[in-house]
C-alpha positions as CSV (number, residue, x, y, z in Angstrom):
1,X,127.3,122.8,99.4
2,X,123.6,122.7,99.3
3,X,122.0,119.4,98.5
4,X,118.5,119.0,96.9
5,X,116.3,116.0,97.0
6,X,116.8,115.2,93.5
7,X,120.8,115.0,94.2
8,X,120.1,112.3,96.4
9,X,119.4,108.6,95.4
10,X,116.4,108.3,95.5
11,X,113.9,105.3,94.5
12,X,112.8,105.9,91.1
13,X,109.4,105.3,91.6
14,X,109.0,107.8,94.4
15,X,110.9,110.6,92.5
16,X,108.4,113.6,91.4
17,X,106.3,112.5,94.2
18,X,104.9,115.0,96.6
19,X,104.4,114.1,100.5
20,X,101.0,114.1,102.0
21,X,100.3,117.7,104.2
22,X,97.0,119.7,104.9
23,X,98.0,123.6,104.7
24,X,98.8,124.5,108.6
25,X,98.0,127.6,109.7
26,X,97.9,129.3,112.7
27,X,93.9,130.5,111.7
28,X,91.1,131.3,114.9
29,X,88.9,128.6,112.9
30,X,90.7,125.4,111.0
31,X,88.1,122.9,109.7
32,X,90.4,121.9,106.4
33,X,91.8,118.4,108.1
34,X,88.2,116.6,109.6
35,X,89.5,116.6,113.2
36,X,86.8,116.9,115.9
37,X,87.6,120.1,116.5
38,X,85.6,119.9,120.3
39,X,88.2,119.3,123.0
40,X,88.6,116.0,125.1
41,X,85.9,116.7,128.1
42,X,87.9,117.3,131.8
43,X,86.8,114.4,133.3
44,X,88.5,111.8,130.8
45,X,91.5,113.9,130.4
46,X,91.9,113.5,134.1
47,X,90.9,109.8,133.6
48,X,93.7,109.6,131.0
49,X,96.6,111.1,132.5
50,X,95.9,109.0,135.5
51,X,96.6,106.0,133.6
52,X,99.4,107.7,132.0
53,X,101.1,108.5,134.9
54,X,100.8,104.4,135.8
55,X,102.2,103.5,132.8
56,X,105.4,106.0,133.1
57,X,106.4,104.1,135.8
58,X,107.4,101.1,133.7
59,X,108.3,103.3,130.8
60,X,112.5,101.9,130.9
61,X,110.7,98.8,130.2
62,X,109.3,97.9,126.4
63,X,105.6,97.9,126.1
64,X,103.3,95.1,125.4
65,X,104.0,93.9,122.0
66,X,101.0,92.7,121.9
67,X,99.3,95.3,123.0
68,X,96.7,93.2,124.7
69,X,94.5,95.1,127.2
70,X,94.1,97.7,124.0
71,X,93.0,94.7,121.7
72,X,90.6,93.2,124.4
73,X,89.2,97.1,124.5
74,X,88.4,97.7,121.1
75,X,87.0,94.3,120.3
76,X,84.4,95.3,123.4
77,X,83.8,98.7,121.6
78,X,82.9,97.2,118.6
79,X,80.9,94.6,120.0
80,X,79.9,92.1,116.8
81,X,81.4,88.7,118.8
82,X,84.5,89.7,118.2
83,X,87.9,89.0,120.5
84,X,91.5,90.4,120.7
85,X,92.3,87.7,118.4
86,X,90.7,89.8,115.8
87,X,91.6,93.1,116.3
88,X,95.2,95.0,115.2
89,X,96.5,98.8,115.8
90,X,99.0,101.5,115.0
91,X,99.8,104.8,115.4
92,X,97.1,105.9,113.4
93,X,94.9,104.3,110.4
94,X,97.2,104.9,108.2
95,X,100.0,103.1,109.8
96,X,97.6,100.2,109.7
97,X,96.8,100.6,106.4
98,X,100.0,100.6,105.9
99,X,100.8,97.6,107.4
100,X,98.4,95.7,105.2
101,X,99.9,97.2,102.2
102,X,103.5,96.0,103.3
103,X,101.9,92.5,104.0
104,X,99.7,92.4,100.9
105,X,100.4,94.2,98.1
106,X,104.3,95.5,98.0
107,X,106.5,96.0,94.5
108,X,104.7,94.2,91.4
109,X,101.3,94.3,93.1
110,X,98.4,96.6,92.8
111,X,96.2,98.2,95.0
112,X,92.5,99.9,93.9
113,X,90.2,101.9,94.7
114,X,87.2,104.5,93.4
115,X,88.4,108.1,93.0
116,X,88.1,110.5,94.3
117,X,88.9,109.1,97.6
118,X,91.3,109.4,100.4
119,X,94.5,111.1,99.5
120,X,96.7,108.9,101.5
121,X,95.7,105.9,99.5
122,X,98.1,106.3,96.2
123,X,100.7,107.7,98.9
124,X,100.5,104.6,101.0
125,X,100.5,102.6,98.0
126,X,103.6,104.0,95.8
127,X,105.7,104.0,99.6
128,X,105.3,100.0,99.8
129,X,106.4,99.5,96.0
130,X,102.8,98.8,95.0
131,X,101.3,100.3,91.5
132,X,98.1,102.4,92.4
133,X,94.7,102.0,90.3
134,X,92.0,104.6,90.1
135,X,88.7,103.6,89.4
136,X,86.0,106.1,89.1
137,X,82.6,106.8,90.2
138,X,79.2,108.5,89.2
139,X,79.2,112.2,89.0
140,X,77.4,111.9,92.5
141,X,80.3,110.1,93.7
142,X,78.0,107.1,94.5
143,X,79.2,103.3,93.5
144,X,76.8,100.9,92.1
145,X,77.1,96.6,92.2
146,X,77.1,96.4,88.7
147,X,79.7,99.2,88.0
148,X,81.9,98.5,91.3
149,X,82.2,94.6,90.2
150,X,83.1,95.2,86.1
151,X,85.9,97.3,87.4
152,X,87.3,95.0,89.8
153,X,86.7,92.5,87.1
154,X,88.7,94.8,84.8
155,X,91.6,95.6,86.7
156,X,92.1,92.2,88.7
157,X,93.9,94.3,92.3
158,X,95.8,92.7,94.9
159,X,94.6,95.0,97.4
160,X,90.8,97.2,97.1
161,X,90.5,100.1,99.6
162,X,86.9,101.0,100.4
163,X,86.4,104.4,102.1
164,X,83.0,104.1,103.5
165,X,82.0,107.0,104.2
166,X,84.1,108.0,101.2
167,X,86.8,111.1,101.9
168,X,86.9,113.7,100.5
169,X,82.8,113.5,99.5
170,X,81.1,112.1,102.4
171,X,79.2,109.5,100.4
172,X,77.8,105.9,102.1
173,X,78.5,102.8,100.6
174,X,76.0,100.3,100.8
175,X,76.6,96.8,101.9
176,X,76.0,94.9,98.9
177,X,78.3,97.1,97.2
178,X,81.2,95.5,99.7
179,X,79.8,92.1,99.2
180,X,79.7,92.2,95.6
181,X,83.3,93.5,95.3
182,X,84.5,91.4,97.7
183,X,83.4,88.3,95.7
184,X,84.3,89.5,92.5
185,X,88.1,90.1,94.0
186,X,90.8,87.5,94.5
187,X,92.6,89.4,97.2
188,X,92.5,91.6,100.3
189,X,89.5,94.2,100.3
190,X,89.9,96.7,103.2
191,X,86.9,98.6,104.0
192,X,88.3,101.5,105.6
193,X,85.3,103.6,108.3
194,X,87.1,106.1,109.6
195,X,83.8,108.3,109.7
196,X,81.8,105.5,110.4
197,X,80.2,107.0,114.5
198,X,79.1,110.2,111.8
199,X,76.8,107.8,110.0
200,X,73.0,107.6,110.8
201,X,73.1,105.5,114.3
202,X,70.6,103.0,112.3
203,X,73.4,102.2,109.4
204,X,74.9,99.0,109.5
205,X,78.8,98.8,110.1
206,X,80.7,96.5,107.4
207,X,81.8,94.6,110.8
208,X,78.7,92.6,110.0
209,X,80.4,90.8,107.1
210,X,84.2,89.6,109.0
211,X,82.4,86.4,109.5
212,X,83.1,83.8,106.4
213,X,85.1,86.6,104.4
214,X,88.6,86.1,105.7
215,X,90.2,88.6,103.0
216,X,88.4,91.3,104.5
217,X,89.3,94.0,107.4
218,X,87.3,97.1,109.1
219,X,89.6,99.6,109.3
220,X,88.5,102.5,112.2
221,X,90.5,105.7,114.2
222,X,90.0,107.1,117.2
223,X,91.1,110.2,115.4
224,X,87.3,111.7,114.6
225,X,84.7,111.0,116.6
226,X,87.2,110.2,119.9
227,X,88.3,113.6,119.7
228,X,92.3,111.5,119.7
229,X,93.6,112.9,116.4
230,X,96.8,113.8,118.4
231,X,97.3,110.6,119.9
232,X,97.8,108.8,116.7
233,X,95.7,105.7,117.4
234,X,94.1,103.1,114.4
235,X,92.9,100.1,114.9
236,X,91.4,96.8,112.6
237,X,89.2,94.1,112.7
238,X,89.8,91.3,110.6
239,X,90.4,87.3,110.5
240,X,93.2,86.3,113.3
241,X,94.7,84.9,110.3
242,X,94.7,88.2,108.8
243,X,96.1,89.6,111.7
244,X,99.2,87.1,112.2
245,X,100.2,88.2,108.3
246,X,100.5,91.9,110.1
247,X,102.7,90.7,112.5
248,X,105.0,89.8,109.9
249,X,105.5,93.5,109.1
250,X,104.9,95.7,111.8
251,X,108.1,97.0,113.9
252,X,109.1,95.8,117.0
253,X,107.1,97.2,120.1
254,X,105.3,99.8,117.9
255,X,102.5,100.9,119.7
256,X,104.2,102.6,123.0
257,X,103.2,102.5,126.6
258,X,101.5,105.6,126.9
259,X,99.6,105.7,123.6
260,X,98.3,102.1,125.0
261,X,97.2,103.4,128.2
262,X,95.3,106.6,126.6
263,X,94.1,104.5,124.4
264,X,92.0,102.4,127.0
265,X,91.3,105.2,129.3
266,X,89.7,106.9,126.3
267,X,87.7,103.9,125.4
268,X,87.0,103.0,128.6
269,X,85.1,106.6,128.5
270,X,83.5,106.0,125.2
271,X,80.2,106.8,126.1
272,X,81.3,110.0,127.1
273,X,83.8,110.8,124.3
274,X,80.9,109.8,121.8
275,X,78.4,112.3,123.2
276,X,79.9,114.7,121.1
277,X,78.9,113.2,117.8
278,X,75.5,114.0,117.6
279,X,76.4,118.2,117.9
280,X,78.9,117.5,115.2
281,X,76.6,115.9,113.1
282,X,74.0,119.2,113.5
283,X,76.3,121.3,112.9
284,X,77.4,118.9,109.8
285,X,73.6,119.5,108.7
286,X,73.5,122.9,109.7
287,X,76.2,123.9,107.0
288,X,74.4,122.0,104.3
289,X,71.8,123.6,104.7
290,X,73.2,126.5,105.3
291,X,75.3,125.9,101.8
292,X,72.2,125.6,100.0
293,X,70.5,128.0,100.9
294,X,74.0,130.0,99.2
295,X,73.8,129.1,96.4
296,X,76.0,126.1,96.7
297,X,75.7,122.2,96.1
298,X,76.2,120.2,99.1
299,X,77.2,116.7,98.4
300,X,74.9,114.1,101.2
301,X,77.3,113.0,103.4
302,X,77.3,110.4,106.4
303,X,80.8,111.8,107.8
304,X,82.2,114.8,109.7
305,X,82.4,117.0,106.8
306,X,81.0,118.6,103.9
307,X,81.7,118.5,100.1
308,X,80.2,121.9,98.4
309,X,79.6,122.0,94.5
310,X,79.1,125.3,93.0
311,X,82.4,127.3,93.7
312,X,83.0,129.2,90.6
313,X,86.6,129.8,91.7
314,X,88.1,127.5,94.6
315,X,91.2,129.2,95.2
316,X,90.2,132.3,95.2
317,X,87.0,131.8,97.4
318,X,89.5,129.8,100.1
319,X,91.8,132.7,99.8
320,X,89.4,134.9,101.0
321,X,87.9,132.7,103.8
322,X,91.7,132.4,104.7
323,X,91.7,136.4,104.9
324,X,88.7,136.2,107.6
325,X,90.4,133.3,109.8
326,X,89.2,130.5,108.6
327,X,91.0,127.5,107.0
328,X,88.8,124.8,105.0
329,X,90.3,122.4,102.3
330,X,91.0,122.6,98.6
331,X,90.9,118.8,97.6
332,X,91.5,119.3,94.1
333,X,87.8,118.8,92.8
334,X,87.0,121.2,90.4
335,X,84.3,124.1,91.3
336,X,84.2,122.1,95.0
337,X,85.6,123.2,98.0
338,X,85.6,120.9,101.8
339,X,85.0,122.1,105.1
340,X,84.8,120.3,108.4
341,X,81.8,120.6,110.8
342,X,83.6,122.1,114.4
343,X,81.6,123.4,117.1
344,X,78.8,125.9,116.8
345,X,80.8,128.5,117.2
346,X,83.8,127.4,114.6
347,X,80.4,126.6,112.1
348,X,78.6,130.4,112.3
349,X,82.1,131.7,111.6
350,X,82.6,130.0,108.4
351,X,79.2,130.5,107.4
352,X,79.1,133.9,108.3
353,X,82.5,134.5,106.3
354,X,80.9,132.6,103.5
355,X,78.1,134.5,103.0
356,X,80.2,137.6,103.9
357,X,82.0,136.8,99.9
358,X,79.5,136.7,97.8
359,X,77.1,133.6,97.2
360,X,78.0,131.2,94.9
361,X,77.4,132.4,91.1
């Protein structure tokens, strides 16, 4: 007898409910997920796997809980005074988001943020019991003080999630934005910078404001601009009290041995690993350009991708980039269509495919 989902007893709340999943393909060019789609260089691979192969010989043994060398690494990476005692991980930013969730928000809480933002959010959210908010934006997609506070105001969250630079558009959020939320909530206010090494190198982090705001963590990944989406590796910086409430929730030993170990190889590389940022971000300015000069609206954006305005029919338009070999993202934004910036190459073919369809009408 064949079984469906909805034969199953599921939790009410999560029935209807679609998981989270970027069309996969096997396409010559796929810029629809924001990966950095340039490869780890030689040198640190071979740096990596050397430390790998160290840490395989103690693998019948359980890893650092504590994970404490990969605490002390990222807390030197991000510089800003800060120590292990402020720093958490997981197997990506979203398990560390959604270790917050589990410690602060959780069935009969809420949790807001300013749509359209990262998909993952509501997911994360409904998964831990939590009721999800949507706030909204200007048609620009930026966020003002005044605007940002009345709706925090409005909706009094548990838990505010900050995407800065914002997914799916690419917009900055300014400082006093976070400080002026931040006051005006009551509870935990995550300012999540997963794109944050895209942003102009003169732009200041929200790391600058951990100090005196104990309800407030930095979320990062070594996902983008580390090249490590495939390594699954998140990390926080926050209060140490903030931290001890994660411990609360995470699961035994969750970080393993060899995810630690290429985890500090790769940042003890960083320099390296980073140089790669500044040809993304070209090429990132290259298809905006490029976009405009289409016929299309290109959204500004401080991350590793671009949001494009003037699609007159989205699906059809990524059907027939999909046709040529190349995979780029339908976020659901009417008329507006996503693509990542890859390498020079990956960026002429999707230009040259775009312009191959048709400008934008």
């Amino acid at each position: 007898m064949t079984v469906s989902l909805d034969d199953l007893p599921l939790r009410d709340d999560l029935r209807g409910l679609r998981p989270y999943g970027a069309p996969q393909a096997p396409l010559p060019v796929a810029l629809n997920v924001n990966e950095n789609t340039h490869p780890v260089p030689e040198q640190v691979a071979s740096d990596i796997l050397d430390d790998i192969a160290v840490a395989l010989r103690d693998v019948n043994r359980y890893p650092d809980r504590e994970f404490t060398e990969l605490r002390e690494a990222f807390a030197g990476y991000l510089g800003h005074d800060l120590t292990a005692a402020n720093i958490w991980a997981g197997n990506g930013s979203n398990e560390v988001l959604q270790h917050i969730l589990q410690a602060f928000a959780g069935p009969g809480r809420t949790v807001f943020g300013f749509a359209p933002t990262y998909s993952m959010y509501p997911l994360l959210t409904q998964g831990t019991g939590a009721f999800w908010i949507a706030g909204t934006r200007h048609p620009d997609y930026e966020l003002t003080v005044d605007e940002a506070v009345a709706q925090v105001r409005e909706h009094d969250p548990d838990v505010i999630l900050l995407c800065a630079p914002n997914n799916p558009t690419g917009t900055p959020l300014r400082l006093d934005v976070i400080e002026a939320v931040y006051e005006a909530a009551r509870g935990i206010v995550i300012v999540d910078e997963a794109y944050q090494e895209f942003a102009p190198k003169d732009s200041p982090s929200a790391l600058t404001l951990l100090q005196g705001r104990p309800r407030l963590a930095v979320s990062r990944t070594m996902s983008k601009a580390f090249a490590f989406a495939g390594a699954r590796v998140g990390y926080l910086a926050a209060d140490p009290a903030f931290i001890d409430a994660l411990r609360l929730v995470r699961l035994p030993y969750h970080l393993s041995a060899l995810t630690q170990a290429a985890a500090v190889a790769a940042l003890r590389n960083a320099p390296i690993m980073l140089a790669m940022v500044d040809e993304i971000v070209a090429q990132r300015d290259r298809i905006s350009a490029t976009l405009e000069a289409l016929g299309y609206t290109p959204h500004p954006s401080w991350s590793n991708f671009v949001l494009f305005g003037g699609v007159a029919d989205p699906a059809a338009t990524w059907r027939a980039l999909y046709d040529k070999g190349v995979l780029i993202r339908d976020v659901g934004i009417p008329n507006h269509l996503r693509v990542t910036a890859g390498t020079e190459a990956e960026t002429t073919a999707f230009l040259d495919a775009l312009a191959s369809i048709g400008s934008a009408s």
